[in-house]
PyMOL Python script that loads the backbone (N, CA, C, O; Angstrom):
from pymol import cmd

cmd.read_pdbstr("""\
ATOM      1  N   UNK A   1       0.838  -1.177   0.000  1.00  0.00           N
ATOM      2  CA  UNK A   1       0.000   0.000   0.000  1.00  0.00           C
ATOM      3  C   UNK A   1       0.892   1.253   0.000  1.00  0.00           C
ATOM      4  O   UNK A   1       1.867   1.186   0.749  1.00  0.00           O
ATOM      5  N   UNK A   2       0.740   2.303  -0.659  1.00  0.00           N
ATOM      6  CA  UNK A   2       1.554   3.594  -0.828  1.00  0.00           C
ATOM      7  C   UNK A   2       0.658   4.244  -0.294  1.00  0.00           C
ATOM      8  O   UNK A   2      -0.570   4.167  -0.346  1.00  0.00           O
ATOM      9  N   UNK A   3       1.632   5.158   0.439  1.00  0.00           N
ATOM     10  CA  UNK A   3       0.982   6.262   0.813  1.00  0.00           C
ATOM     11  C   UNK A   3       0.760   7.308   0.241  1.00  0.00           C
ATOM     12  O   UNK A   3       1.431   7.684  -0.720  1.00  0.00           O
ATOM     13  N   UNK A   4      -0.397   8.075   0.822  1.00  0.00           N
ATOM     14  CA  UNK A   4      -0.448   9.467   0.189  1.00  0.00           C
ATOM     15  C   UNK A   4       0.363  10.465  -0.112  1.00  0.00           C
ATOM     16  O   UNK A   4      -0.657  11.124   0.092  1.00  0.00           O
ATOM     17  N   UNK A   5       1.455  11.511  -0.491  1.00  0.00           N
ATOM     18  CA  UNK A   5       1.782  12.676   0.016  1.00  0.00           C
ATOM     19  C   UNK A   5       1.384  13.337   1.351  1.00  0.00           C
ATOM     20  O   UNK A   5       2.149  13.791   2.202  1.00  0.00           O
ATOM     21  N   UNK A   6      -0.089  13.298   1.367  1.00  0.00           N
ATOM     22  CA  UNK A   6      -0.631  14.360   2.355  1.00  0.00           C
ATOM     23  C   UNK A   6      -0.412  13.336   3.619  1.00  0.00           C
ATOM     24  O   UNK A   6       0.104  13.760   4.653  1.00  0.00           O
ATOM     25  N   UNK A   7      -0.915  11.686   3.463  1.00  0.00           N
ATOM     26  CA  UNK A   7      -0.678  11.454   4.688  1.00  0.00           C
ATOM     27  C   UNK A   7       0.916  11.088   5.019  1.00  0.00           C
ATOM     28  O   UNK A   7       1.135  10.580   6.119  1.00  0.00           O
ATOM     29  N   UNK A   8       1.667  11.246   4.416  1.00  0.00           N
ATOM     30  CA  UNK A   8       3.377  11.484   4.659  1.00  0.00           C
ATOM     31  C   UNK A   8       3.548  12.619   5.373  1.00  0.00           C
ATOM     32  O   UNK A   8       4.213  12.746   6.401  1.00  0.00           O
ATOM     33  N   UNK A   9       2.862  13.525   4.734  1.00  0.00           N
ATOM     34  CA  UNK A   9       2.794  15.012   5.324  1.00  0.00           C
ATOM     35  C   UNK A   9       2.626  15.103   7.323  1.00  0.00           C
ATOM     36  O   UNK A   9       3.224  15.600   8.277  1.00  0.00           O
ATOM     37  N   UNK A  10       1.215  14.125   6.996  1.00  0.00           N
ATOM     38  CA  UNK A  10       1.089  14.412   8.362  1.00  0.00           C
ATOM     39  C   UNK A  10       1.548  13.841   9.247  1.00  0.00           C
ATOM     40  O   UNK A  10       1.658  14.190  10.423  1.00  0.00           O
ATOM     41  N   UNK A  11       2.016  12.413   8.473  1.00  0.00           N
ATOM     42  CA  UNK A  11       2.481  11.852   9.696  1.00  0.00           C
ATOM     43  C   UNK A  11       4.050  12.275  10.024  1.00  0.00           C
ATOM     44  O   UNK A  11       4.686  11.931  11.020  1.00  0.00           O
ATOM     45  N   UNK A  12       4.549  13.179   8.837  1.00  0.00           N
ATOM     46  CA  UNK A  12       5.930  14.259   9.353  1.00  0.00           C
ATOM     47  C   UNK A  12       5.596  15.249  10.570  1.00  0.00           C
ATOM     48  O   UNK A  12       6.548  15.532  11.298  1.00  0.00           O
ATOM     49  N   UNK A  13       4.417  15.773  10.848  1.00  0.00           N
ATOM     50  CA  UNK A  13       3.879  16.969  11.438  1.00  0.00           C
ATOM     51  C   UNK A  13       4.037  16.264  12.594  1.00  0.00           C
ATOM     52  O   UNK A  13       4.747  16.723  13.489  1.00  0.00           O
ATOM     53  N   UNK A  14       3.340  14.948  12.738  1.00  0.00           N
ATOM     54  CA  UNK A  14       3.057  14.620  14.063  1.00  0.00           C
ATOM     55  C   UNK A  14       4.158  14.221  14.765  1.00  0.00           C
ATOM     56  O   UNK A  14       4.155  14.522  15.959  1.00  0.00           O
ATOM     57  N   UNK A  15       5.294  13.500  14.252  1.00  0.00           N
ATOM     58  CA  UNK A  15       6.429  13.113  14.713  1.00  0.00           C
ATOM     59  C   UNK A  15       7.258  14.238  14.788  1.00  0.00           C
ATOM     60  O   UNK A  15       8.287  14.239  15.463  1.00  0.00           O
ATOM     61  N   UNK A  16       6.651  15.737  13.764  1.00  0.00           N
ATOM     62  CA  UNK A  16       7.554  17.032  14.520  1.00  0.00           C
ATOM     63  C   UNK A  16       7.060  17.100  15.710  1.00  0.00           C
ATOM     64  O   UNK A  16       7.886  16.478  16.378  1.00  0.00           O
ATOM     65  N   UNK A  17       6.088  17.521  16.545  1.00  0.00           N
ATOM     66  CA  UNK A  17       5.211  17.470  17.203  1.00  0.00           C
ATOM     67  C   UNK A  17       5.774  17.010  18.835  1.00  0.00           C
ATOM     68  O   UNK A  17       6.029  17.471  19.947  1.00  0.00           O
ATOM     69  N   UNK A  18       5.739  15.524  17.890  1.00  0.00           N
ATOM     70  CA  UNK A  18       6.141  14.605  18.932  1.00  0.00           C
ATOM     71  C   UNK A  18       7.598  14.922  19.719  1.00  0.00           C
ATOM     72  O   UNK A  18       7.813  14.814  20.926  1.00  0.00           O
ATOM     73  N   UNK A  19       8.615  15.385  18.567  1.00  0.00           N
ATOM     74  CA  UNK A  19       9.957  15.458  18.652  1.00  0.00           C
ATOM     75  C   UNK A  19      10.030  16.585  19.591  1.00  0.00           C
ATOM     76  O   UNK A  19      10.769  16.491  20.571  1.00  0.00           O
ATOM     77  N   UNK A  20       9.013  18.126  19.286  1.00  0.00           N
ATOM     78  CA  UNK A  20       8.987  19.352  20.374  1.00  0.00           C
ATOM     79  C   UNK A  20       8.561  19.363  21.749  1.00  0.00           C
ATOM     80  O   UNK A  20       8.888  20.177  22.613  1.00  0.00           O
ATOM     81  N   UNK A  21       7.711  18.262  21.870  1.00  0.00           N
ATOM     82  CA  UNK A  21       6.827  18.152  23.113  1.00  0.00           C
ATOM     83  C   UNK A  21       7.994  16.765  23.843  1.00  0.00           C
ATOM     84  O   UNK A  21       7.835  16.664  25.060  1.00  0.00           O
ATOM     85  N   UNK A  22       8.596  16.205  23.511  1.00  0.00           N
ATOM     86  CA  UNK A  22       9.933  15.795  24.216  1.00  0.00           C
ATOM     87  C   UNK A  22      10.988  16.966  24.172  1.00  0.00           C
ATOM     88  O   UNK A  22      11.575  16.866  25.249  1.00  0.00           O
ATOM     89  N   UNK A  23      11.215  17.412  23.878  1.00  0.00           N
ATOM     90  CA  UNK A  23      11.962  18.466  23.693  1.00  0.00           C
ATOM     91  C   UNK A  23      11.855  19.369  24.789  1.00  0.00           C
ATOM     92  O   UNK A  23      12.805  19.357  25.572  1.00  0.00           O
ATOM     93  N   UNK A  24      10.736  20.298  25.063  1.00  0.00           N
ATOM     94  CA  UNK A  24      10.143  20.836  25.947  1.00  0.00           C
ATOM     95  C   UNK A  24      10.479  19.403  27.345  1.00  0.00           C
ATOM     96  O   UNK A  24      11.396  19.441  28.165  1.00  0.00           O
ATOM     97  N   UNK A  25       9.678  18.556  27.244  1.00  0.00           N
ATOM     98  CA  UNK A  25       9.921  18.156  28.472  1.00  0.00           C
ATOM     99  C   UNK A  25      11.574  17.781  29.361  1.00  0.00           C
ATOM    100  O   UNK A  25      11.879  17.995  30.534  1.00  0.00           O
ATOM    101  N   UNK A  26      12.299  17.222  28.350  1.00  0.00           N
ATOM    102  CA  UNK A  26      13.716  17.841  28.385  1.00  0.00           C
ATOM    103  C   UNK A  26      14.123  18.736  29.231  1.00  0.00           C
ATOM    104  O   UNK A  26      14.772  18.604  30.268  1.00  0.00           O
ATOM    105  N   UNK A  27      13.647  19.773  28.658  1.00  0.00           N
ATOM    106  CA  UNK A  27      14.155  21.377  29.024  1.00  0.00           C
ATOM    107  C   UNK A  27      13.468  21.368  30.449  1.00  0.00           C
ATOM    108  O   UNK A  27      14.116  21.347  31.495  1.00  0.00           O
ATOM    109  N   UNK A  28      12.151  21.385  30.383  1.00  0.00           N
ATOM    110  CA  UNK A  28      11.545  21.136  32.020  1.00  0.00           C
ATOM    111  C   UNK A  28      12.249  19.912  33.045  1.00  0.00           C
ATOM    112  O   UNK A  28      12.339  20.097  34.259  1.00  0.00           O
ATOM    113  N   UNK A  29      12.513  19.213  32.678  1.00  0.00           N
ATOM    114  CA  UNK A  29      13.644  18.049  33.390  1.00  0.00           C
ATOM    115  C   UNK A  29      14.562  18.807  34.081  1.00  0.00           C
ATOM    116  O   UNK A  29      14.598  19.056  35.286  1.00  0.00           O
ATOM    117  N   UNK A  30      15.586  19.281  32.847  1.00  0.00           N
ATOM    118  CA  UNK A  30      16.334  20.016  33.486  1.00  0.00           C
ATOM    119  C   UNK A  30      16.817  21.324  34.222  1.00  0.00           C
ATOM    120  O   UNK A  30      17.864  21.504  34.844  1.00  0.00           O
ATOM    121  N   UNK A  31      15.551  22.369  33.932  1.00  0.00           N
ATOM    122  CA  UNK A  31      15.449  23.061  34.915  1.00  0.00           C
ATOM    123  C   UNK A  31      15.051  22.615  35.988  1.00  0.00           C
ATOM    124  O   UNK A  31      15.608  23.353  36.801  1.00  0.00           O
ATOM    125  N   UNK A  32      14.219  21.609  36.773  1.00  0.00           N
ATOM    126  CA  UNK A  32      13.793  21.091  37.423  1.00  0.00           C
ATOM    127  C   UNK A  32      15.159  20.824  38.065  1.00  0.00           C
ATOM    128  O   UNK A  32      15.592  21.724  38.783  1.00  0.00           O
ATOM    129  N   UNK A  33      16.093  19.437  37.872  1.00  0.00           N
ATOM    130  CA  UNK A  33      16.577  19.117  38.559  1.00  0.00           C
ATOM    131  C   UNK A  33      17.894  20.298  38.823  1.00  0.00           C
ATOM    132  O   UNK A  33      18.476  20.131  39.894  1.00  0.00           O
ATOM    133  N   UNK A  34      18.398  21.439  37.968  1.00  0.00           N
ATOM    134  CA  UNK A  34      18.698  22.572  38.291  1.00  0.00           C
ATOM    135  C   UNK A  34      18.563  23.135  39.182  1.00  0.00           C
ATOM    136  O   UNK A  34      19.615  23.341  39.786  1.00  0.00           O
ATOM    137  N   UNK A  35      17.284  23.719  39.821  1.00  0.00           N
ATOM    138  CA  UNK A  35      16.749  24.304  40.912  1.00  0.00           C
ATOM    139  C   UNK A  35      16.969  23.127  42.042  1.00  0.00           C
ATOM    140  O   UNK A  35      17.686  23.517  42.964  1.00  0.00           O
ATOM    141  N   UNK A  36      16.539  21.864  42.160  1.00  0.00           N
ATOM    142  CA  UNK A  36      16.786  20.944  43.057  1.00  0.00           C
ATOM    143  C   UNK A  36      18.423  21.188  43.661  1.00  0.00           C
ATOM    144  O   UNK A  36      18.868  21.219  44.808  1.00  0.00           O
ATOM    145  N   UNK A  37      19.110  21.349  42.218  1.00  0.00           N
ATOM    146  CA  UNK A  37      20.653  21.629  43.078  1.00  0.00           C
ATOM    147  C   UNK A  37      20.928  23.017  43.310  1.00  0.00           C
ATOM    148  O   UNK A  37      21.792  23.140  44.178  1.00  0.00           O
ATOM    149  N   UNK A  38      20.575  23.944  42.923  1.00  0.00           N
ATOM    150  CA  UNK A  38      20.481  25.033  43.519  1.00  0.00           C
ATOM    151  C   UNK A  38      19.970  24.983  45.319  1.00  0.00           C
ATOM    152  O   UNK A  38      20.562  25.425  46.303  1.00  0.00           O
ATOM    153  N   UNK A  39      19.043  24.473  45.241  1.00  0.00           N
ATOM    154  CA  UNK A  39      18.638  24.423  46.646  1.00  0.00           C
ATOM    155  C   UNK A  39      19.276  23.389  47.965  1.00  0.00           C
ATOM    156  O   UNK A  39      19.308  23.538  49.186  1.00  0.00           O
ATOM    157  N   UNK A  40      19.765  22.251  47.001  1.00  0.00           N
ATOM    158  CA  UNK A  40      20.972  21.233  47.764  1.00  0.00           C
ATOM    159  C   UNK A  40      21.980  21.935  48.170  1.00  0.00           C
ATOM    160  O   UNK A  40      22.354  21.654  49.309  1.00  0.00           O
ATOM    161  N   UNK A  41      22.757  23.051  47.435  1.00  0.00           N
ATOM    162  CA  UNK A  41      23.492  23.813  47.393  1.00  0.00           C
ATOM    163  C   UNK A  41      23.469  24.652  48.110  1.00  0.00           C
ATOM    164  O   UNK A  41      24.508  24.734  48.765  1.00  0.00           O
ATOM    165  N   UNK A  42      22.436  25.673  48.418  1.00  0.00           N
ATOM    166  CA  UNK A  42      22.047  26.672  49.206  1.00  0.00           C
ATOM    167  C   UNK A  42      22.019  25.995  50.940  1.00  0.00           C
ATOM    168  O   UNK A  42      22.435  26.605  51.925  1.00  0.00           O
ATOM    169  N   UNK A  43      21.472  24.734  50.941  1.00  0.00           N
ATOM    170  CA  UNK A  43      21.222  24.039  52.107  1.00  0.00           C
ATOM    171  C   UNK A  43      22.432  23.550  52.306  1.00  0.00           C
ATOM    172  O   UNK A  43      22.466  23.264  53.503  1.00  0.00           O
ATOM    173  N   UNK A  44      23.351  23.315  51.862  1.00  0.00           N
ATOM    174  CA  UNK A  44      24.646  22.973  52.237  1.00  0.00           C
ATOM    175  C   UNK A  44      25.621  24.355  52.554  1.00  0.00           C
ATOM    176  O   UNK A  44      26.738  24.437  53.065  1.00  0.00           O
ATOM    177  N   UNK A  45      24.921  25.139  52.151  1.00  0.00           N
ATOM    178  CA  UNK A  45      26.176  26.132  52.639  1.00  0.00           C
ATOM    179  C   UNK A  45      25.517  26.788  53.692  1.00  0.00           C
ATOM    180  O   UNK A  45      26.188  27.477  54.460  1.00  0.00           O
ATOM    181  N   UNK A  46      24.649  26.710  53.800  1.00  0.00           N
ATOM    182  CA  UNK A  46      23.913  27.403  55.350  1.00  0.00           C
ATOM    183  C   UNK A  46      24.270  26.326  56.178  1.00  0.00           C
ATOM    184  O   UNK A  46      25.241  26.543  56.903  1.00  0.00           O
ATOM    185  N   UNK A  47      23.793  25.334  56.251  1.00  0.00           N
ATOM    186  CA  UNK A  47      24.789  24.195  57.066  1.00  0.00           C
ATOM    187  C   UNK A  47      26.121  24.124  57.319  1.00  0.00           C
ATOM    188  O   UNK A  47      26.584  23.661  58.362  1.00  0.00           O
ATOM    189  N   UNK A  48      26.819  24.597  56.338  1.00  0.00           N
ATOM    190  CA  UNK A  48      28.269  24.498  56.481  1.00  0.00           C
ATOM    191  C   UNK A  48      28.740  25.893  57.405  1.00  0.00           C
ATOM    192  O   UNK A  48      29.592  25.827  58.291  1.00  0.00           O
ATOM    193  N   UNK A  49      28.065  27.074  57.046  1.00  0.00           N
ATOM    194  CA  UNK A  49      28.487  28.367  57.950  1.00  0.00           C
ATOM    195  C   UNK A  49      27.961  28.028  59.172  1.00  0.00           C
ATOM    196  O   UNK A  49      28.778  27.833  60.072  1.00  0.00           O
ATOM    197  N   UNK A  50      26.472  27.880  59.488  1.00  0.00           N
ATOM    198  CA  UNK A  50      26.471  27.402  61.035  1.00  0.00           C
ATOM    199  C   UNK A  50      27.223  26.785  61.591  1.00  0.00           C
ATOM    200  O   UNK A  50      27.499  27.134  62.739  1.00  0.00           O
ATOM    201  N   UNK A  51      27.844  25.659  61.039  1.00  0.00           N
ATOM    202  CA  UNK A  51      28.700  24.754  61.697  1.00  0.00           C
ATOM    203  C   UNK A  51      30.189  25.671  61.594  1.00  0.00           C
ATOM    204  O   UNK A  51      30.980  25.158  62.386  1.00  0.00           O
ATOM    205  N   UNK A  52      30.604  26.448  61.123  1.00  0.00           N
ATOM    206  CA  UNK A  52      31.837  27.282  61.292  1.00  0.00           C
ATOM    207  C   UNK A  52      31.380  28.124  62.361  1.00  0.00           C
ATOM    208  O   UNK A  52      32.164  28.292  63.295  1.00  0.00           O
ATOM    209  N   UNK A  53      30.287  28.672  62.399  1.00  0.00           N
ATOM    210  CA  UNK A  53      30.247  29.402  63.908  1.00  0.00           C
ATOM    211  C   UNK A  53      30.163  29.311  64.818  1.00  0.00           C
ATOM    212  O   UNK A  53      30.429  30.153  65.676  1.00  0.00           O
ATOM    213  N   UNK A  54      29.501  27.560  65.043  1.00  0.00           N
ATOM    214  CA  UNK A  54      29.371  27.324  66.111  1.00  0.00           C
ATOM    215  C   UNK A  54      30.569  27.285  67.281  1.00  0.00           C
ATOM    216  O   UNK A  54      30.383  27.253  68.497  1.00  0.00           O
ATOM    217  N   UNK A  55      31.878  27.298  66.556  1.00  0.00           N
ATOM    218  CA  UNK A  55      32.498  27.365  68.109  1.00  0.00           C
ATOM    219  C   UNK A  55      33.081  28.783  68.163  1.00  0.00           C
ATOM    220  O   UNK A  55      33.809  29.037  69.123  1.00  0.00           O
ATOM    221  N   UNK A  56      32.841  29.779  67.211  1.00  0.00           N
ATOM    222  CA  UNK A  56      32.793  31.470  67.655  1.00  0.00           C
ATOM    223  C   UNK A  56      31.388  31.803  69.066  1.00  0.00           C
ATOM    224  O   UNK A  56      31.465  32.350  70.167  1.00  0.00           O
ATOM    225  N   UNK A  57      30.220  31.153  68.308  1.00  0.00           N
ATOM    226  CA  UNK A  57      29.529  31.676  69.427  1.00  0.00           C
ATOM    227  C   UNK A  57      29.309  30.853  70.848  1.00  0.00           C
ATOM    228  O   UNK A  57      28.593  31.186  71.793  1.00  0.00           O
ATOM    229  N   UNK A  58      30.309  29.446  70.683  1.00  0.00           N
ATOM    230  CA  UNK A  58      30.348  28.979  71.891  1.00  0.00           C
ATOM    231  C   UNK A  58      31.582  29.946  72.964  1.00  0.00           C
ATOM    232  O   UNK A  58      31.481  30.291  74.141  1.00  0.00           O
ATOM    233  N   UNK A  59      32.609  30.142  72.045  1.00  0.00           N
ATOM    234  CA  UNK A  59      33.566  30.635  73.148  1.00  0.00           C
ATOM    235  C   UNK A  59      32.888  31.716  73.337  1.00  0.00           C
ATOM    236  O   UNK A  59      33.099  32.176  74.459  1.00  0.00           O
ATOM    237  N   UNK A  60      31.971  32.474  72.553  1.00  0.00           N
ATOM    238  CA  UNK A  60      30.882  33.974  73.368  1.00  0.00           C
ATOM    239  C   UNK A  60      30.419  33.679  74.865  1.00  0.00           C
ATOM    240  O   UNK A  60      30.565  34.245  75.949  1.00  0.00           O
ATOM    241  N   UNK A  61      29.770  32.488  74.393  1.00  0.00           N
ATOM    242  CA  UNK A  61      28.651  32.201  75.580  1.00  0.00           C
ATOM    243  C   UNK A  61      29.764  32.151  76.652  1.00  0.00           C
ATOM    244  O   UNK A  61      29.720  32.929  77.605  1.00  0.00           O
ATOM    245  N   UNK A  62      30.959  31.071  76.487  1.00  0.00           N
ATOM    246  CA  UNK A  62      31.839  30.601  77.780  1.00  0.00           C
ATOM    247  C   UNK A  62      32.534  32.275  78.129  1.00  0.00           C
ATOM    248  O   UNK A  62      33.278  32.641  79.039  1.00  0.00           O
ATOM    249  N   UNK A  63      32.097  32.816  77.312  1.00  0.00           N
ATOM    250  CA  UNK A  63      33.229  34.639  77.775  1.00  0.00           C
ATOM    251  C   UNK A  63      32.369  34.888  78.818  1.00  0.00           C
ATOM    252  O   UNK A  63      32.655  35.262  79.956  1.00  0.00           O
ATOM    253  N   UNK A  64      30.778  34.536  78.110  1.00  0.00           N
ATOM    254  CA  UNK A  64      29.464  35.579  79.204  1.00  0.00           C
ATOM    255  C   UNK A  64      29.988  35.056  80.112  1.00  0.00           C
ATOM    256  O   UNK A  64      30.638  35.656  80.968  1.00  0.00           O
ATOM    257  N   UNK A  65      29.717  33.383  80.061  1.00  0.00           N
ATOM    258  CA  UNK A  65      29.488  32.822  81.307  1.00  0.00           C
ATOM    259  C   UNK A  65      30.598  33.246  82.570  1.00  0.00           C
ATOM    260  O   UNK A  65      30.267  33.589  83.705  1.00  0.00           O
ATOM    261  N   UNK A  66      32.039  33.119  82.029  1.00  0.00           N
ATOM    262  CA  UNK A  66      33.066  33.413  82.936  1.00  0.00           C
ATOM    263  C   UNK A  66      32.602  35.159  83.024  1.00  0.00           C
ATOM    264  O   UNK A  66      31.523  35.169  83.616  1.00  0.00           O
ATOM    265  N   UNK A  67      32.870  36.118  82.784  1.00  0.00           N
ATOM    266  CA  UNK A  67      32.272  37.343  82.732  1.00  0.00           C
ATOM    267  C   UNK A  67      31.176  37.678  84.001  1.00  0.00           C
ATOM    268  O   UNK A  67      31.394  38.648  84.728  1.00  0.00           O
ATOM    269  N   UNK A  68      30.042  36.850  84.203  1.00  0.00           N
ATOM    270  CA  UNK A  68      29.019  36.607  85.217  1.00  0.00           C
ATOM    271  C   UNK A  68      29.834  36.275  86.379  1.00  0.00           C
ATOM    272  O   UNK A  68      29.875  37.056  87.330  1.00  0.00           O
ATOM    273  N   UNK A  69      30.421  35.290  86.381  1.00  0.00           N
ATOM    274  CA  UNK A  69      31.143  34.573  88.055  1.00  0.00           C
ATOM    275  C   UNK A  69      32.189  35.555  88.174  1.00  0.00           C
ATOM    276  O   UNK A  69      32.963  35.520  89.131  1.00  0.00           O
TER     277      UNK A  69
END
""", "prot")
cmd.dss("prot")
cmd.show_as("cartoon", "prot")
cmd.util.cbc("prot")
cmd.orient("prot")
């Protein structure tokens, strides 16, 4: 059986179609998991500075504390 032109046509359209709407989802994938590491990232470095301060504002507290007695 041969096909039409027109239905060659369309069934080119639809597999463009097909090819943009993966395409797009692609792109949404990877902004997606982008922002995920953006925010892994962000949460790791706020974690990481608290934990550098924590023994600045412990020797604070032990200053108050000796400071008081």
């Amino acid at each position: 059986m041969v096909e039409s032109k027109v239905e060659i046509s369309k069934n080119l359209e639809k597999a463009l179609q097909a090819l943009e709407q993966a395409k797009q989802r692609v792109a949404n994938e990877k902004k997606k998991q982008s922002e995920k590491n953006r925010k892994a990232e962000k949460s790791l470095s706020a974690t990481t500075s608290a934990t550098r301060k924590a023994p600045l504002v412990a020797r604070q507290n032990l200053q108050e504390l000796q400071n008081t007695i």
